[in-house]
VOKESE-674698 format. One record per residue: x, y, z of N, C-alpha, C in turn; residue in three letters. Coordinates in steps of 0.2 Angstrom, whole numbers, plus 2048, in hexadecimal, padded with zeros to 3 digits. Layout:
XYZXYZXYZALA...
This chain:
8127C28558117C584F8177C784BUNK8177C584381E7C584281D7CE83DUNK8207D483E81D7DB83D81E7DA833UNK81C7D682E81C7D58288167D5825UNK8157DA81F80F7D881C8127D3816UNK80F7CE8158117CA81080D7C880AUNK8107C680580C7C37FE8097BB7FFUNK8047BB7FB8017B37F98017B17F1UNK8057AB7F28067AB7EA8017A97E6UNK7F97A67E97F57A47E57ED7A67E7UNK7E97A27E57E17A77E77DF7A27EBUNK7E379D7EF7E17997F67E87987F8UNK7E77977FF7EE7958037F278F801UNK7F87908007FA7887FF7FD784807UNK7FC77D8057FF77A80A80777F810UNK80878280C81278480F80F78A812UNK80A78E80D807793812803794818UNK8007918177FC78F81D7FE78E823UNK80278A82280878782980B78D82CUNK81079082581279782881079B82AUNK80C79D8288077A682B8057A2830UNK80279C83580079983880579983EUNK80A79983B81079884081479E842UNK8137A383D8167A783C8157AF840UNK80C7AC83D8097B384080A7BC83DUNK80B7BA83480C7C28348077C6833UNK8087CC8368057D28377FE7D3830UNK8017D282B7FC7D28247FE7D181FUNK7FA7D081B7FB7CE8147FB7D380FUNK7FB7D28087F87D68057F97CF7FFUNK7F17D27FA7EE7CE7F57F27D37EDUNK7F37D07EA7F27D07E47EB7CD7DCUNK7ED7D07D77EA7CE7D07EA7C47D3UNK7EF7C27D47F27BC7D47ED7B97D8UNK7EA7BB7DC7E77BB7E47DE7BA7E3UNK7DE7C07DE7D67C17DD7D27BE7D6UNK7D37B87D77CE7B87CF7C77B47D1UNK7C57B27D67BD7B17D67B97B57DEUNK7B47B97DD7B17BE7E27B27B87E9UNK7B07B37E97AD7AC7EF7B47AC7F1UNK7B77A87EC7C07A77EF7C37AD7F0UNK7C37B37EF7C77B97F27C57B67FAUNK7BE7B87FB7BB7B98047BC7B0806UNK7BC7A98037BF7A88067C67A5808UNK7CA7AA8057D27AA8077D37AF80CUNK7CF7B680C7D07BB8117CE7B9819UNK7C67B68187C67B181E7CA7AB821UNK7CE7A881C7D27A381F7DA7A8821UNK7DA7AE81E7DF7AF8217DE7B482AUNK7D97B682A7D57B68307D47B0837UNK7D37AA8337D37A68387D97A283BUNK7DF7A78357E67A28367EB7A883CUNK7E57AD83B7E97B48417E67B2848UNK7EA7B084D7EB7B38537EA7B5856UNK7E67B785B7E87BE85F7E27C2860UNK7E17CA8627DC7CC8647D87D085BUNK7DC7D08587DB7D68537DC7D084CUNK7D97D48487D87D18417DF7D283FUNK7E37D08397E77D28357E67D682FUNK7EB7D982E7E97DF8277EB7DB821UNK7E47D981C7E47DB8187E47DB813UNK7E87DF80D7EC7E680D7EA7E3803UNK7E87E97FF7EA7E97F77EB7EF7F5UNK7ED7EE7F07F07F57EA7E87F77E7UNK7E57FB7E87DE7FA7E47DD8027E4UNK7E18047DF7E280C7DB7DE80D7D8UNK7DB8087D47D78097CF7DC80A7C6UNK7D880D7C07DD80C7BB7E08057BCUNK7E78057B97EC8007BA7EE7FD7BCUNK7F08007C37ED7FC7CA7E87FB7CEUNK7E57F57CC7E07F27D07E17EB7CEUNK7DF7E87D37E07E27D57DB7DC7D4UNK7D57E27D27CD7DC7D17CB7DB7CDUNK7D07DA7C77CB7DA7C07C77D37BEUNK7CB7D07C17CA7CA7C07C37C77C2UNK7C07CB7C77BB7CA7CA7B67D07C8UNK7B77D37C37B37DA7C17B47DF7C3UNK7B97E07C97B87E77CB7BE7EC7C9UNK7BD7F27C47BF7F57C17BF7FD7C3UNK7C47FF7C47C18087C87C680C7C3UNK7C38137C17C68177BE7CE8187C3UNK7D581D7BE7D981F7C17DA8277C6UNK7DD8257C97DE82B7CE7DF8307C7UNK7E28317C37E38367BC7DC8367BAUNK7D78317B97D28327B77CE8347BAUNK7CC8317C07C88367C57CA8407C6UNK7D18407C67D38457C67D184B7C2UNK7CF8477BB7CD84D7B47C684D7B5UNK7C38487B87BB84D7B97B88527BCUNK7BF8537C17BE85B7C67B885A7CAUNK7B58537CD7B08527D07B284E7D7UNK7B28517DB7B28517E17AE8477E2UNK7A784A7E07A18467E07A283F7DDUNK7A783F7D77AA83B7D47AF8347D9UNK7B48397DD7B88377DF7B58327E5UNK7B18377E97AE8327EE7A882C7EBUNK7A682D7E67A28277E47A68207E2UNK7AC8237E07B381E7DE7B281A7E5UNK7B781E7EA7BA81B7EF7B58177F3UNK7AD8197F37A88167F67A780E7F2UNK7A880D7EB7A780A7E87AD8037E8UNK7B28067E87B88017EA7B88007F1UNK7B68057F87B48017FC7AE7F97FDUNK7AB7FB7FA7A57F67FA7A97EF7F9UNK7AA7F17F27AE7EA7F07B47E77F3UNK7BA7EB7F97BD7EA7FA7BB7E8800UNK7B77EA8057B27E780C7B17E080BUNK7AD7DE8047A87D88027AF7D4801UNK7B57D57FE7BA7D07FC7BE7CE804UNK7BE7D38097C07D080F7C77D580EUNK7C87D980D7CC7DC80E7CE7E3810UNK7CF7E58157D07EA81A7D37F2819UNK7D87F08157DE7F58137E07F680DUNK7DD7FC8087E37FE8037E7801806UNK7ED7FF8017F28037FE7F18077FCUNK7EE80F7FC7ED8137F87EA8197FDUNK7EA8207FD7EB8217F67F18247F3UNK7F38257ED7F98287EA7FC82E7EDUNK8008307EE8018377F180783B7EDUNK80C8357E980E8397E480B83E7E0UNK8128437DE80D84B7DB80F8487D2UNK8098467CD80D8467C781184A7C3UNK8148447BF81A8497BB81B8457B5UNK81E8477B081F8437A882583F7A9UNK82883C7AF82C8387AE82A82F7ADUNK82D82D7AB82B8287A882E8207AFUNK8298237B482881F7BB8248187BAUNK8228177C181D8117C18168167C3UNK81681E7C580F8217C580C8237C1UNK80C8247B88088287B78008267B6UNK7FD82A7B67F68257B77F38267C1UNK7F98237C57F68237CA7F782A7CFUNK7F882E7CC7F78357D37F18387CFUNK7F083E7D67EB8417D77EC8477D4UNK7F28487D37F18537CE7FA8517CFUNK7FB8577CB80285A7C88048607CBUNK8018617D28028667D88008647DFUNK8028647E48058627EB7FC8657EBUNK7FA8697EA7F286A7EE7EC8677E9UNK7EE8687E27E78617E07E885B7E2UNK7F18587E47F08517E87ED8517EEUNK7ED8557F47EA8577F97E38567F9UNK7E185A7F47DA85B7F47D78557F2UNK7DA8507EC7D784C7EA7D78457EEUNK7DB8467EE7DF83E7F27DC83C7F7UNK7DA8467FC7D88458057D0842804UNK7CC8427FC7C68427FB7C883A7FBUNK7CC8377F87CB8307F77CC82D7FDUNK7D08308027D282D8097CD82C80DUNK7C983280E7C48328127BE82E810UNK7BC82E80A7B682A8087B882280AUNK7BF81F8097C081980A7BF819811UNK7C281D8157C081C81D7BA81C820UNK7B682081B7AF82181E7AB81B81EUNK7AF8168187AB8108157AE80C819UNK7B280B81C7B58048227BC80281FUNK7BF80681A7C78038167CA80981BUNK7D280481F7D780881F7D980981AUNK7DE8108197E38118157EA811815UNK7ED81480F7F48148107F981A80DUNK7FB81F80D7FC822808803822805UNK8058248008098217FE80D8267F7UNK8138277F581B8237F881E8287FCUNK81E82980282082E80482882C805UNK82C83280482A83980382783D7FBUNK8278397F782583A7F282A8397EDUNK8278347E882B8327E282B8337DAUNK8248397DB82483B7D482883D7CFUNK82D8417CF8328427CC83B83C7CBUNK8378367D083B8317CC83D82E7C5UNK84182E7C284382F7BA8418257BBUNK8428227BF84181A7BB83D8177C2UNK83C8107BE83680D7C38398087C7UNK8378097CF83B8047D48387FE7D2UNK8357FC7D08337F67CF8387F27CCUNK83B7F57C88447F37C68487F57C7UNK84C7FC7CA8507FF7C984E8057D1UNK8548067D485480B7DA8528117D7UNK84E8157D784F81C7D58538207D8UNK8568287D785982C7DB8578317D8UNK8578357DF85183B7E08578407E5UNK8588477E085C84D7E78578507EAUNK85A8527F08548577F68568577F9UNK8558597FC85485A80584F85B80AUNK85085A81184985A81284185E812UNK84686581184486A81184186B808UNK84686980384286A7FC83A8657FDUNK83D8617FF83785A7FE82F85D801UNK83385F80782B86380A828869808UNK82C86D8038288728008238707F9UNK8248697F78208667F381F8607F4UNK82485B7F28228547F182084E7F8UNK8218527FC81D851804817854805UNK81785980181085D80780A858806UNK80985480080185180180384D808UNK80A84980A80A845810808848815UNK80E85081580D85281B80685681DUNK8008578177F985A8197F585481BUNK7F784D8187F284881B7F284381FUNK7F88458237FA8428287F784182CUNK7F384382E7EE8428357E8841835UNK7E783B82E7E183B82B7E3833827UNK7EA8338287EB82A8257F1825826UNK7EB8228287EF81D82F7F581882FUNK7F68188277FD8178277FF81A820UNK80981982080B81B81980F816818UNK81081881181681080F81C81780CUNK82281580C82881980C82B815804UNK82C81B7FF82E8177F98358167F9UNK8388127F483E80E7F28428137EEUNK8458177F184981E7ED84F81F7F1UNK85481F7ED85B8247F185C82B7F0UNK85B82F7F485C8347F68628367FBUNK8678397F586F83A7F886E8417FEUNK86B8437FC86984B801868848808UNK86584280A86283F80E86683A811UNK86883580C86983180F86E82D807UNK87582D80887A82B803879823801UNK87882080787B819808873814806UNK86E81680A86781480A861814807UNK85E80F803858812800853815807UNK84F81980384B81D80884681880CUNK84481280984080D80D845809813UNK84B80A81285080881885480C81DUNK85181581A85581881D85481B826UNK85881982A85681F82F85582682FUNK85A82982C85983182A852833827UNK84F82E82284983181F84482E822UNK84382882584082482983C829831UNK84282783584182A83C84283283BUNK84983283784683883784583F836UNK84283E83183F84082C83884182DUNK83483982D82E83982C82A837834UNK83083483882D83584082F83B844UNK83483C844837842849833848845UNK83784883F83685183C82E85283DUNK82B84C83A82284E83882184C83DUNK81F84784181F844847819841846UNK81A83D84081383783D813833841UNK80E82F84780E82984B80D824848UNK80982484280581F83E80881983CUNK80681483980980E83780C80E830UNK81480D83181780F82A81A808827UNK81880782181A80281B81F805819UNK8217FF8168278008108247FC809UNK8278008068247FC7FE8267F67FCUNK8247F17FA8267EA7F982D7EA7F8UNK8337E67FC8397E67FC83B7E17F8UNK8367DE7F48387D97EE8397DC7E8UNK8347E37E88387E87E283E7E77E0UNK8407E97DA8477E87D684A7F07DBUNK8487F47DD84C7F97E18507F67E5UNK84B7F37EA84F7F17F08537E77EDUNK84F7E57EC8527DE7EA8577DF7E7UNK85A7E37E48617E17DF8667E27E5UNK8657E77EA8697E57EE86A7E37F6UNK8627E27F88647DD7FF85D7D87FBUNK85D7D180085A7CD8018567D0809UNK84C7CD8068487CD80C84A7CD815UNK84F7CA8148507C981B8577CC81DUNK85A7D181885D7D681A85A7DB819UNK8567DD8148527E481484C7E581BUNK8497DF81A8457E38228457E5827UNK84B7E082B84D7E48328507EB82FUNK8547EC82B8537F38278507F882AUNK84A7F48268457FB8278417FF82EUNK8437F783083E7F78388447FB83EUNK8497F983C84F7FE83F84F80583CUNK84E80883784C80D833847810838UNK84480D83A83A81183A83480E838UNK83680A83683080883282C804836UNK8257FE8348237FA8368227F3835UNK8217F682F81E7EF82D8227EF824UNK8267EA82382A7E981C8247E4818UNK8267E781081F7E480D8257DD80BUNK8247D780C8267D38068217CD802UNK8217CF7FB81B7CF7F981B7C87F4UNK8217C67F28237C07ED8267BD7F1UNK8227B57EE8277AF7F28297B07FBUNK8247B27FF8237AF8068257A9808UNK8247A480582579D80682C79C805UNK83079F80483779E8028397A3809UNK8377A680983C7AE80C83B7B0813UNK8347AF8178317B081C8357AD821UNK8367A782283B7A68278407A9828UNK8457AA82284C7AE82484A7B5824UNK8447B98238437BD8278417BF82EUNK83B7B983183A7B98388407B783BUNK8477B483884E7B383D8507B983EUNK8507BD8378557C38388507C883CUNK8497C983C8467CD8408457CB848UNK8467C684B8477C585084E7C8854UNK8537C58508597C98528597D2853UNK8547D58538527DA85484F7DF85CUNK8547E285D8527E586584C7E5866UNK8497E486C8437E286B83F7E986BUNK8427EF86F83E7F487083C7F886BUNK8417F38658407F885D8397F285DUNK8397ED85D8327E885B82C7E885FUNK82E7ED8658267ED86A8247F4866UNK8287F88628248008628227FF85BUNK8237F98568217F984F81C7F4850UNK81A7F08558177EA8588117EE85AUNK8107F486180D7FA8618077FD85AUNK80C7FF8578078048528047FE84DUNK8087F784C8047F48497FE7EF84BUNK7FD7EF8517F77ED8567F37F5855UNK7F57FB8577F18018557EC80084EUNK7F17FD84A7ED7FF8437E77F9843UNK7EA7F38457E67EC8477E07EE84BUNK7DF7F184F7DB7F38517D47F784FUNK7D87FA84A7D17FE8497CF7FA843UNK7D37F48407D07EF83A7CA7ED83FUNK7CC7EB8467C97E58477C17EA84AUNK7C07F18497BA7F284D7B77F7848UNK7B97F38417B47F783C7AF7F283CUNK7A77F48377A37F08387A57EA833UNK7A17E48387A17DD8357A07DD82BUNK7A47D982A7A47D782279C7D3820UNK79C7D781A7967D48167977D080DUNK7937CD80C7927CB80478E7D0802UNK7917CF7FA78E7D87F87887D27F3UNK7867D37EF7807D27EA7867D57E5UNK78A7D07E27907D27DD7907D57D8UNK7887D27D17887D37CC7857D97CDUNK7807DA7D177E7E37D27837E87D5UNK7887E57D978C7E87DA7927EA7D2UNK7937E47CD7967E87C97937EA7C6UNK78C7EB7C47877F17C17897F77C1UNK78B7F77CA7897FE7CB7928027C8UNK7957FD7CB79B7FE7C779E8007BDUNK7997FE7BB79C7FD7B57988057B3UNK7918057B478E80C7B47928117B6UNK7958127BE79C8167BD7A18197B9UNK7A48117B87AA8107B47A68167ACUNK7A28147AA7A28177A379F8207A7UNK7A08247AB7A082A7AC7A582C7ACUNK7AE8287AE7B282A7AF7B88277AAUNK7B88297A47BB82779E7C28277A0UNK7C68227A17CF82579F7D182879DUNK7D682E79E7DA82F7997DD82D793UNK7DE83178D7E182D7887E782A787UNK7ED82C78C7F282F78C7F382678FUNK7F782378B7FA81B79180181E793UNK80181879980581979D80A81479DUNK81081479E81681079E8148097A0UNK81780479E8167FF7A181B7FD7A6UNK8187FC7AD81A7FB7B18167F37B6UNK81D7F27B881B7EB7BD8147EC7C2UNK8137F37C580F7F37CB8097F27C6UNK8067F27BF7FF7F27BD7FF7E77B9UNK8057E47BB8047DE7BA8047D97C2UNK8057DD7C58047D87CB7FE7D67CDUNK
């Protein structure tokens, strides 16, 4: 198993792919817009990438399905209000109808794992989140966020929470540019950590955002760091969970390493699984060389938690086809209870993917 979740550039496997993931064996995928434009060929590309896994457990996976701006389904109809939206209706009842609703459709498409939820706390700077957090205080994201987590688990989706330790107050978007963020450990935990540190024991993995933090760490973005990594988020909190990093094709991390310098990075760092999301067919190899050169007892403990997480993919209940057009019925009747705000939001790469 090579520990990468990786990108697919189209909405069937291509010949180069095939082979590779075949040969390769990595841990999980994640889909994109790119990925999903007809309901039949989503479920059978998640199946083919099932039949091309290995081993005792399923593979993860994995998409961004926030709802608002990011989601990943439109193409196929599936549209869900945003975490900001849900958020203004002050309905609990709201929240879990969302997440039950984006579960169905994400089960029916064959996919196991969001990305979500947000656990950044919002702020007016003009990032890649606004629209997608849960409240503008460490306890409406708690509150709100724990509602979206649990309904998704109760429905058969692993989660993920995310950008730990928190990137709200990032002035620019890693999707182009590093952000930098001052603190210490001790600031971050009195606000822009608490939603991770209250939902820690409730979501089975987190992904670690692409920010330099000189308090922490001078030299390393926070998705490469060991200080904030191990220890920070293993030692201090003593999270066991399965830990991502956010796509290291972002302009954050890409302007200055290449895939197959950033991963062992992260996986030296702490981490487990490096997202590399663009161009696989180029880059996978000289990543599994450089991962390989990697002491093994760091590859058997992120090897561990990433068979944990594979495990409970592989012993949720069996996948079904939904009755799609009634399914988006019930969808669109939704949709029009949970109006967006008025307010747009910056344009950012994470809502063109």
């Amino acid at each position: 198993m090579l520990p990468v979740i990786v990108g697919i550039e189209g909405p069937e496997l291509s010949r180069e792919e095939r082979e590779l993931f075949a040969r390769l064996q990595p841990a999980g995928y994640i889909l994109f817009s790119r990925n999903i434009i007809d309901y039949e060929l989503t479920r059978e590309l998640t199946d083919e990438l099932r039949r091309l896994t290995s081993g005792a457990y399923e593979p993860i996976i994995a998409v961004d399905q926030e709802g608002g701006r990011v989601i990943r389904t439109a193409a196929v109809g599936v549209k869900l209000p945003s975490a900001a939206a849900l958020a203004a209706t002050g309905s609990e009842h709201r929240i879990r109808q969302a997440a039950y609703l984006a579960a169905r459709g994400l089960r029916a498409l064959g996919i196991n794992t969001d990305l979500a939820p947000v656990l950044d706390i919002a702020s007016p700077h003009s990032n890649a989140l606004p629209g997608r957090c849960w409240g503008s205080d460490s306890q409406q994201v708690i509150s709100r966020a724990g509602v979206w987590n649990r309904s998704l688990a109760r429905c058969g989706i692993l989660t993920c929470g995310k950008h730990f330790p928190g990137m709200g107050e990032a002035s620019c978007d890693p999707h182009e540019t590093l952000p930098v963020l001052h603190g210490t450990r001790d600031s971050f935990l009195r606000e822009a950590a608490l939603p991770f540190t209250a939902l820690m024991p409730e979501l089975p993995s987190l992904m670690i955002a692409h920010l330099l933090i000189p308090e922490m760490d001078a030299d390393l973005p926070s998705s490469l760091s060991p200080e904030l990594i191990r220890g920070f988020l293993r030692d201090q909190l003593g999270y066991e969970g399965l830990v991502l990093t956010d796509d290291l094709c972002m302009g954050a991390i890409a302007e200055s390493y290449r895939p197959e310098e950033s991963a062992p990075l992260a996986l030296q760092a702490g981490a487990d699984l490096p997202l590399v999301c663009h161009g696989a067919v180029d880059k996978l190899e000289a990543v599994a060389r450089a991962l390989r050169e990697l002491p093994q007892p760091l590859l058997a403990d992120a090897e561990a938690r990433i068979e944990h997480f594979r495990l409970m993919i592989s012993t949720l209940p069996g996948l079904s086809f939904l009755e799609w057009n009634d399914y988006l019925s019930a969808l669109a009747e939704f949709e029009a209870l949970v109006p967006e705000p008025a307010a747009s939001a910056p344009d950012s790469a994470v809502q063109r993917y």
